[in-house]
C-alpha positions in Angstrom: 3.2 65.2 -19.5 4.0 61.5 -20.6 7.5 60.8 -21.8 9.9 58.3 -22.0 11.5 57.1 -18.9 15.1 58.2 -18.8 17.8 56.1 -15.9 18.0 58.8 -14.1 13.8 59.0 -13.5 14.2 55.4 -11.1 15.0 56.8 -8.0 11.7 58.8 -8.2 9.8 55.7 -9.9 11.3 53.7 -6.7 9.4 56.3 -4.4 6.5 56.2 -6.4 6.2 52.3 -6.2 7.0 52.3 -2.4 3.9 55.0 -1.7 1.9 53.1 -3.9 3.1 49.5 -2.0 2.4 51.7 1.4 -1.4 51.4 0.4 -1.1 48.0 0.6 -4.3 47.2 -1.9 -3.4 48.4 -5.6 -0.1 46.3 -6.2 1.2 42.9 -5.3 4.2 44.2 -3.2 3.4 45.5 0.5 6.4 47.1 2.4 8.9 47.2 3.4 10.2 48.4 -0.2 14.3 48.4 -0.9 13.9 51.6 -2.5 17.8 51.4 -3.7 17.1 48.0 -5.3 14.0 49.0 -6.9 15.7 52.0 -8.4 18.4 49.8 -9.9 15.4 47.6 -11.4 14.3 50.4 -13.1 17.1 52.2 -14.2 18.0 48.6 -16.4 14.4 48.8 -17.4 14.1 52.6 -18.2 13.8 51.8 -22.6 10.4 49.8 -21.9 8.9 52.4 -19.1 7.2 55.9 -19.5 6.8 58.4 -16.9 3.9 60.9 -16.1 5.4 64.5 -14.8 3.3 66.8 -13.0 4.3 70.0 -11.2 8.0 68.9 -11.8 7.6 65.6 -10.3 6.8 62.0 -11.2 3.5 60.8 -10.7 3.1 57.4 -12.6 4.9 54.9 -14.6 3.7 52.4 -16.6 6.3 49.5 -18.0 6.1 46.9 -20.6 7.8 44.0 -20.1 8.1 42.1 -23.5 8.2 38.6 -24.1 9.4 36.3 -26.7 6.1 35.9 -28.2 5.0 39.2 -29.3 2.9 39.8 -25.7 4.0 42.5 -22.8 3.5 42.5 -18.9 2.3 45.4 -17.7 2.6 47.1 -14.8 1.4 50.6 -14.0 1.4 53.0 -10.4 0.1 56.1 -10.5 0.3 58.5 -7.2 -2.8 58.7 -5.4 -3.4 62.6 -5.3 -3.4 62.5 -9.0 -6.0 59.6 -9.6 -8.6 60.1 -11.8 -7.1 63.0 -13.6 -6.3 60.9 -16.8 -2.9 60.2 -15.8 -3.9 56.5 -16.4 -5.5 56.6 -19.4 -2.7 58.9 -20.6 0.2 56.2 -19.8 -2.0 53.1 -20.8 -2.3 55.2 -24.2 1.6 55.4 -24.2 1.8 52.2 -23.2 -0.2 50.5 -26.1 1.2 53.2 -29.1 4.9 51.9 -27.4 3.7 48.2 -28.0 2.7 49.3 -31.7 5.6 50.5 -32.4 8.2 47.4 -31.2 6.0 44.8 -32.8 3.9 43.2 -29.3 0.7 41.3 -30.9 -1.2 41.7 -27.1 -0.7 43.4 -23.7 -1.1 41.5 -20.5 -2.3 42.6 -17.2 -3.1 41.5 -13.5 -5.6 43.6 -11.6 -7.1 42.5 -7.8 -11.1 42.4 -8.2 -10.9 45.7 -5.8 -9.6 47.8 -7.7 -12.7 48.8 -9.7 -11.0 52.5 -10.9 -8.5 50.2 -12.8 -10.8 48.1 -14.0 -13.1 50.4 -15.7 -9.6 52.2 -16.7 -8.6 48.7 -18.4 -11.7 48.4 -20.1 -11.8 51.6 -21.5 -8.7 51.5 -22.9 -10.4 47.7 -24.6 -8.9 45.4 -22.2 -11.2 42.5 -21.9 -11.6 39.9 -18.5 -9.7 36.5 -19.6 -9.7 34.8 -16.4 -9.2 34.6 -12.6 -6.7 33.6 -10.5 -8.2 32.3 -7.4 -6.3 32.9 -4.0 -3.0 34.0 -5.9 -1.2 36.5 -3.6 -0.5 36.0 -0.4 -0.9 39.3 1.5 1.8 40.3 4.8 -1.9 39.8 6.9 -1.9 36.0 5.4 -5.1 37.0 3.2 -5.0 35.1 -0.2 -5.9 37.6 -2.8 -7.6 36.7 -6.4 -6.6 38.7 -9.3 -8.2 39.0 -12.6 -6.5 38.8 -16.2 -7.1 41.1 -18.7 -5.8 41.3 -22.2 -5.7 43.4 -25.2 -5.1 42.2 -28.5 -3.0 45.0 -30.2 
């Protein structure tokens, strides 16, 4: 089920983003994870964030983080025991009817080039290649990660 983050969701959105940090190859941030810190992050940002609950747990987010010029940020984690069982498609579908609804012209994303699951995910959902940003995270081994830009116009 997708809903509407509530405050009281972060501490398990926290773990979520620290497992998904653990893996060290879907998000920029690698551990260690302030899991108190990030809670409080998105407990403030709970009104822009929608969960995914499965077997009375949290197994994705997705948040939009507006701008001033009609465009959102987005950043999405979903568990990796529940990959590829829609869970993505079903909070990038939340995600976009959400940016509908407060007025966002275009979504924003950052993806690394390995990630090929999300990619096809992105496209799917009509997120188009806009660029690359050569050597743009710096990984804890010292590697210097690309990632690629997608957009959708809304």
């Amino acid at each position: 089920m997708i809903r509407g983050a509530r405050p009281d969701d972060a501490p398990a959105m926290a773990r979520l983003f620290a497992a998904v940090a653990a893996e060290r190859d879907g998000i920029a941030t690698e551990p260690p994870v302030d899991v108190d810190e990030r809670a409080a992050r998105f407990a403030r940002s709970a009104e822009s964030a929608m969960v995914a609950e499965a077997d009375g747990r949290i197994v994705g987010t997705i948040n939009v983080d507006a701008g001033r010029f009609g465009t959102g940020d987005v950043g999405m984690l979903v568990d990796a025991a529940w990959r590829g069982h829609g869970i993505g498609r079903g909070l990038m579908d939340a995600a976009i009817d959400w940016s509908r609804e407060h007025g966002l012209h275009k979504l924003c994303l950052e993806v690394f080039p390995a990630n090929t699951a999300a990619i096809a995910l992105y496209r799917r959902c009509g997120f188009v290649v806009e660029g690359r940003r050569a050597k743009q995270y710096r990984r804890a081994s010292g590697e210097l990660w690309d990632s690629i830009v997608m957009g959708l116009v809304l």
